[in-house]
Backbone bond lengths (Angstrom), bond angles and torsions (degrees), N, CA, C in turn:
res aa  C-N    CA-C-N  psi(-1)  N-CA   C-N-CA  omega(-1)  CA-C   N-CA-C  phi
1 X - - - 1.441 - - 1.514 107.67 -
2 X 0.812 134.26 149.62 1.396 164.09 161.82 1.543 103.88 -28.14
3 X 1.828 127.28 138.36 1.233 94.71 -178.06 1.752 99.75 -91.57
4 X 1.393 99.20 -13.59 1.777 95.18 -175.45 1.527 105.51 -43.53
5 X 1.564 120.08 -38.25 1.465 106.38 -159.22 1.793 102.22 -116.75
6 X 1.150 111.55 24.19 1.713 112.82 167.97 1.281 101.54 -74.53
7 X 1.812 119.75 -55.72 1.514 102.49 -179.77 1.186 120.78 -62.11
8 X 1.197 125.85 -28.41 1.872 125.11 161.72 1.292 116.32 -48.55
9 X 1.487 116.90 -36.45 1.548 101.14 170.95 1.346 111.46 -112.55
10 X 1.101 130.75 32.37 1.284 142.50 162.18 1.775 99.94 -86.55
11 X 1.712 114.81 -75.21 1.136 113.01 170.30 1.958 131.91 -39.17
12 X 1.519 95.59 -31.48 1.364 92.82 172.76 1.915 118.89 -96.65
13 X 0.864 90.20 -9.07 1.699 112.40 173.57 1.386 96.76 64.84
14 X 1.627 114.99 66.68 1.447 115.05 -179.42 1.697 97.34 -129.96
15 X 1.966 109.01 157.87 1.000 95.74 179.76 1.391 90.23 -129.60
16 X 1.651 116.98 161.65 1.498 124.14 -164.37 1.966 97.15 -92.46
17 X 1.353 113.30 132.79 1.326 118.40 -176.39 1.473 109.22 -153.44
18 X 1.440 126.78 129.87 1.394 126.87 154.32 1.345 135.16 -55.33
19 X 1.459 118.99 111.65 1.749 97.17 -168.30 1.488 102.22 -112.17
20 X 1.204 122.57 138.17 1.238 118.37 -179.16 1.790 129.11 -97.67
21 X 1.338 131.92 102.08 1.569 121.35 -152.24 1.795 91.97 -81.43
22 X 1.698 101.66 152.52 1.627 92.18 149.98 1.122 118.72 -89.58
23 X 1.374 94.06 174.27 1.443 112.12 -172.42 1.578 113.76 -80.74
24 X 1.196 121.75 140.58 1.362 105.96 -161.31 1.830 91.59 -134.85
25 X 1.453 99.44 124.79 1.249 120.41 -170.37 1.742 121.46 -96.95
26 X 1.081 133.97 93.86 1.363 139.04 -167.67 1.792 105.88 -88.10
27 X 1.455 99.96 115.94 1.500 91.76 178.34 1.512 105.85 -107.67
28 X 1.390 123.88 143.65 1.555 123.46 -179.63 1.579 101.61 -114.89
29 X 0.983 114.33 112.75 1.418 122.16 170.07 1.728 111.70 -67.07
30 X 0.988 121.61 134.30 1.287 145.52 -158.55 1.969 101.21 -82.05
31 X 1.316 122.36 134.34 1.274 104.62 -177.69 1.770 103.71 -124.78
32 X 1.816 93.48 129.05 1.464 107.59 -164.32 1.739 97.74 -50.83
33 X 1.561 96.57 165.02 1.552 111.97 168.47 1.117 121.21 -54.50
34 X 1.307 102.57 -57.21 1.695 121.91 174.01 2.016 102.29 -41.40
35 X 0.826 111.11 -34.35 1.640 112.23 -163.99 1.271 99.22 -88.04
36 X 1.170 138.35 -9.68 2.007 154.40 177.85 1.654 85.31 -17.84
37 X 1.489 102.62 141.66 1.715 103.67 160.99 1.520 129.01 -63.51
38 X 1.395 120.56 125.61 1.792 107.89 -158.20 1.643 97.39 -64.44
39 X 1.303 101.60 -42.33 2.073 86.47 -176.34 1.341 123.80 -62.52
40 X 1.064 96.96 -30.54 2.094 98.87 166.72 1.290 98.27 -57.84
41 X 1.554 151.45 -88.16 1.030 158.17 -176.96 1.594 119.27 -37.36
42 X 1.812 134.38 -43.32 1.034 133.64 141.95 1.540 127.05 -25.79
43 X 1.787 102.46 -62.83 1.223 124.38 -154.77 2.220 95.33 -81.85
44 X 1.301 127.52 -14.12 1.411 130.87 -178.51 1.365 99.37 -94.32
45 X 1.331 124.62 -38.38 1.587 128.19 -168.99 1.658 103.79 -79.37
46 X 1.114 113.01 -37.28 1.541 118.68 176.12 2.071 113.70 -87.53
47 X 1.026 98.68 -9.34 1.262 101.36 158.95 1.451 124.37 -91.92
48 X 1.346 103.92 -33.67 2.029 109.77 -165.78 1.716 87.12 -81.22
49 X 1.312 134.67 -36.29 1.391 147.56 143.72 1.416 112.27 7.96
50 X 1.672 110.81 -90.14 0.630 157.79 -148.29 1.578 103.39 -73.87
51 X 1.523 116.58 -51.60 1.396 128.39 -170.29 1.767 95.66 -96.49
52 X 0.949 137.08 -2.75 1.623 135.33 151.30 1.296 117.03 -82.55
53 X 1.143 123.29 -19.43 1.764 125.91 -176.43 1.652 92.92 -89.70
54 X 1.423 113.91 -68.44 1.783 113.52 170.49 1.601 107.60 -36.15
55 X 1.345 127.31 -61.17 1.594 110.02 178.20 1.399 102.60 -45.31
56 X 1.499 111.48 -69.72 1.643 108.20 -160.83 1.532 115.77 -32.05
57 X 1.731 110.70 -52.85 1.665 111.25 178.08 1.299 113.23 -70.38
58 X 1.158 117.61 -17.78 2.005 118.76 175.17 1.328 91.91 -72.77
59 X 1.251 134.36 -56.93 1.898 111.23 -162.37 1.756 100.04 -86.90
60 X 1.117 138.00 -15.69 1.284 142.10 170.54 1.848 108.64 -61.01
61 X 1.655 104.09 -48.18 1.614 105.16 166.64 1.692 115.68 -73.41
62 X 1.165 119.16 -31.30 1.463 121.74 163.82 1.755 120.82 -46.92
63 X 1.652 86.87 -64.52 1.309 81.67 176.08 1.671 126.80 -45.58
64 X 1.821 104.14 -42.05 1.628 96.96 179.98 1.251 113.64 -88.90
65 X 1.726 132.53 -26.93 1.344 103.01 159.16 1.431 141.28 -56.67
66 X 1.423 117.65 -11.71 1.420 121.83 161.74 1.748 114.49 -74.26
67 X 0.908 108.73 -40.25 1.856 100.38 172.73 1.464 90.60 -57.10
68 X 1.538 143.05 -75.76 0.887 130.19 -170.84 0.995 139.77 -22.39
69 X 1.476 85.44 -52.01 2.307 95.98 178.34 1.440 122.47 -91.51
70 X 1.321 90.68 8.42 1.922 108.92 173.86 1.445 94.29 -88.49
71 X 1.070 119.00 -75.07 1.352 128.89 -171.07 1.434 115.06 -34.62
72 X 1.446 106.21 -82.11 1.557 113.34 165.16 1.846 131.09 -50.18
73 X 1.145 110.12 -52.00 1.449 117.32 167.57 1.532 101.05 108.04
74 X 1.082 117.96 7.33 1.614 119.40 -153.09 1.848 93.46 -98.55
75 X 1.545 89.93 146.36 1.678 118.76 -150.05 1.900 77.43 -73.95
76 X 1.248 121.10 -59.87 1.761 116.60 -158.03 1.472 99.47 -43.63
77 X 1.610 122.78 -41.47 1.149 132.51 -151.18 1.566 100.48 -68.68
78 X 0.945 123.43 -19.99 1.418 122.20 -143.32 1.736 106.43 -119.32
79 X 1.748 97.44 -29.40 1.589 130.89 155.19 1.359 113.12 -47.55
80 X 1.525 112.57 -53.46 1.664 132.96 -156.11 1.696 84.85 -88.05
81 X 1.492 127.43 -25.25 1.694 119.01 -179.20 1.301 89.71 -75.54
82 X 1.032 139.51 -78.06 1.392 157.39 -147.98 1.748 93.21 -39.06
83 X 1.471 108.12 -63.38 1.566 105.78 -152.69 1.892 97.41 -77.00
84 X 1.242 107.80 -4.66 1.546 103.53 176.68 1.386 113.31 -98.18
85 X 1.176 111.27 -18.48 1.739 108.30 169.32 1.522 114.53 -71.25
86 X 1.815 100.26 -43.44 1.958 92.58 164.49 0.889 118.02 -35.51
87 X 2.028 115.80 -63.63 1.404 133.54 -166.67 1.510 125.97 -31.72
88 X 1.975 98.12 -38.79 1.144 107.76 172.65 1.323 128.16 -82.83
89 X 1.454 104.40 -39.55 1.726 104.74 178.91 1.602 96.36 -74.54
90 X 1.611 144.59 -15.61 1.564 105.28 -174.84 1.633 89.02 -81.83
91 X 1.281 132.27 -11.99 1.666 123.67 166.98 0.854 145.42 -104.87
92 X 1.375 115.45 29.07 1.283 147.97 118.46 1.460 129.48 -57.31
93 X 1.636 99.09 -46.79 1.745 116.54 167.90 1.884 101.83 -37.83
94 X 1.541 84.47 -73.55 1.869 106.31 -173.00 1.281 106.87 -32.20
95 X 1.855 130.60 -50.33 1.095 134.48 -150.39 2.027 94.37 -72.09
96 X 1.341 93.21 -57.71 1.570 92.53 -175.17 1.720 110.84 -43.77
97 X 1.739 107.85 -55.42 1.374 101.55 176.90 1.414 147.80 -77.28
98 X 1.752 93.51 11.04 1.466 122.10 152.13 1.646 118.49 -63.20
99 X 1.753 109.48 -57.34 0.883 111.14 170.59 1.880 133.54 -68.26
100 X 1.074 110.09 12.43 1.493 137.89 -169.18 1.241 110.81 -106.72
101 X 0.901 123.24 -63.66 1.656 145.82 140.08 1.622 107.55 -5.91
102 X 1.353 96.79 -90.31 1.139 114.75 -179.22 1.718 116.61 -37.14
103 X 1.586 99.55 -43.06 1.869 93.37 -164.57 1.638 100.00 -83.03
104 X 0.843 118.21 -30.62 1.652 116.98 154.52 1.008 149.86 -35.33
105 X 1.621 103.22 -57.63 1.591 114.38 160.62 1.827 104.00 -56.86
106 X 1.389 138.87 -50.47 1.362 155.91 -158.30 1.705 72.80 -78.20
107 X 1.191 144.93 -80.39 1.423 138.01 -173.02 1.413 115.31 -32.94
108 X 1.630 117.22 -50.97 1.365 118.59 170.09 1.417 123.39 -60.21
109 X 1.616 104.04 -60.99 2.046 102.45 168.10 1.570 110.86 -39.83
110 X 1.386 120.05 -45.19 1.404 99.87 -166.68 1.446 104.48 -89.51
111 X 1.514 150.52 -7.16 1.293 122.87 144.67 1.387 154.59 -60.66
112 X 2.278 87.19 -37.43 1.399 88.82 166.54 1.676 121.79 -93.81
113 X 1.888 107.72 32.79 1.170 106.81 146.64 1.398 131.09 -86.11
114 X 1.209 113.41 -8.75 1.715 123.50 -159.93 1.428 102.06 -117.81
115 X 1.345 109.16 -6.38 1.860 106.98 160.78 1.660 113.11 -66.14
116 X 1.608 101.59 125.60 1.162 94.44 146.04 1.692 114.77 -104.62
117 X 1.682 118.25 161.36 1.078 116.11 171.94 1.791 114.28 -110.47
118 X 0.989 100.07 134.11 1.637 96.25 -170.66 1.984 95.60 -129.84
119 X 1.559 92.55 111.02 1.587 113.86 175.01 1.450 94.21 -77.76
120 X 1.681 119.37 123.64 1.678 103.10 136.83 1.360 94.60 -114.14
121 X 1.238 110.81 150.26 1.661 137.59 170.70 1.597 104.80 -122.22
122 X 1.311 102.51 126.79 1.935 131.26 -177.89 1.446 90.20 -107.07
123 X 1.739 118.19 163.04 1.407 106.91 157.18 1.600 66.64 -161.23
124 X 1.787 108.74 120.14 1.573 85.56 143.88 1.830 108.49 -127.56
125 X 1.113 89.44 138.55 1.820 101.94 152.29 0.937 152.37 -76.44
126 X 1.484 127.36 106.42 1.595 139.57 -146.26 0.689 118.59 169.25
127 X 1.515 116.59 -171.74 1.806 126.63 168.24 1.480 114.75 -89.35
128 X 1.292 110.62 179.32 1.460 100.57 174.54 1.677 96.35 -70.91
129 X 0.949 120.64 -47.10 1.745 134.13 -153.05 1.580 103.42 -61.17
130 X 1.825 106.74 -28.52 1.885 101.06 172.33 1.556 95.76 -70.36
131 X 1.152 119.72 -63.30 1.631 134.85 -179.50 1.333 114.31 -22.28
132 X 1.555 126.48 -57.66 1.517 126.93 170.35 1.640 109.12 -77.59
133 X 1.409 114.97 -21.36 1.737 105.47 154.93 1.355 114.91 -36.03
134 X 1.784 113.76 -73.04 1.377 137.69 -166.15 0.844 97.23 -57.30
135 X 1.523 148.42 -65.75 0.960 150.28 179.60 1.237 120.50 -43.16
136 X 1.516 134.83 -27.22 1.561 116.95 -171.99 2.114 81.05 -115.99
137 X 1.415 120.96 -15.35 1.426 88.11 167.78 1.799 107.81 -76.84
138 X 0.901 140.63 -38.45 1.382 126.78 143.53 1.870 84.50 137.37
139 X 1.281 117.36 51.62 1.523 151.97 -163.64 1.623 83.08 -81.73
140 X 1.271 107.07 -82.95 2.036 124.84 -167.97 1.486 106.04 -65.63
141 X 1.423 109.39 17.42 1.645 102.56 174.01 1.304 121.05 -130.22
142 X 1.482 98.03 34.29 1.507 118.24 -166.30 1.661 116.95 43.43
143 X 1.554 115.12 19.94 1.644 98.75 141.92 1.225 124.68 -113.85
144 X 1.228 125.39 117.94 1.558 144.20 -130.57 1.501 88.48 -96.17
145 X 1.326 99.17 130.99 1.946 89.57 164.32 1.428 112.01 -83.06
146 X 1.182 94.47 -172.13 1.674 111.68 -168.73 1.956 106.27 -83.18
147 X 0.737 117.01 177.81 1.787 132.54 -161.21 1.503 91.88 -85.05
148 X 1.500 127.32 -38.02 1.519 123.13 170.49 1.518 111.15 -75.22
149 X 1.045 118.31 -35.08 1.612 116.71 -176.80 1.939 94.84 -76.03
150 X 0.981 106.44 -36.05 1.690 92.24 -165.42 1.527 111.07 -90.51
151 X 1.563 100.07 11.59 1.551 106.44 178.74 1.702 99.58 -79.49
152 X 1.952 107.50 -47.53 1.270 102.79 -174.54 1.400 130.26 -76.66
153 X 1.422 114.20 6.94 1.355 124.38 169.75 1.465 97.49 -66.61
């Protein structure tokens, strides 16, 4: 060691050492289809539901506000078609990006089932000056020196 930093660890009464952590392996078990969360699946079926019954009464009111505005000729009537045909295509939009939604989330469960996570943890203790030792004997690059070289670390 260095003599600049012997009295540093003299004063702190520390000694410089490599510690090596294991590797610690996290396995995530994968969760079948069949096992899907029921409220995700409740809560998509009662929505896609929901936005097919609203189309059905959006082109059902279409259909009769257009007799209406045939009949009469009148500009609101024809205004009041207009803003209900949006009504339907932005919910129609929704329905598709319900179903979009959906294959995504089912895209996400099944990747971050098939992750594994693999921690390695290093810790070494020292100075910088042991550190660029190890480093140019080539210690941190998995070629290990010999029992005399790692005496003078």
């Amino acid at each position: 060691m260095n003599d600049k930093f012997n009295s540093i660890s003299e004063a702190l009464n520390t000694e410089t050492e490599i510690v090596e952590v294991e590797k610690e392996v996290t396995e995530i078990k994968p969760i079948p289809k069949q096992e899907k969360p029921q409220d995700l699946t409740k809560d998509y079926e009662y929505s896609r539901a929901n936005l097919y019954s609203l189309i059905e009464k959006g082109q059902e009111a279409i259909n009769g506000i257009m007799e209406v505005a045939g009949e009469g000729g009148s500009a609101r009537a024809y205004e009041v078609a207009g803003q209900l045909i949006k009504s339907v295509a932005d919910t129609t939009d929704k329905l598709v990006d319900l179903q979009k939604k959906m294959r995504d989330i089912e895209e996400n469960t099944e990747k971050s089932t098939t992750n594994n996570n693999v921690t390695n943890n290093a810790l070494f203790v020292g100075s910088t000056a042991d550190l660029s030792k190890l480093l140019k004997q080539g210690f941190l690059n998995n070629n290990n020196p010999t029992s005399s070289e790692n005496e003078k670390v």
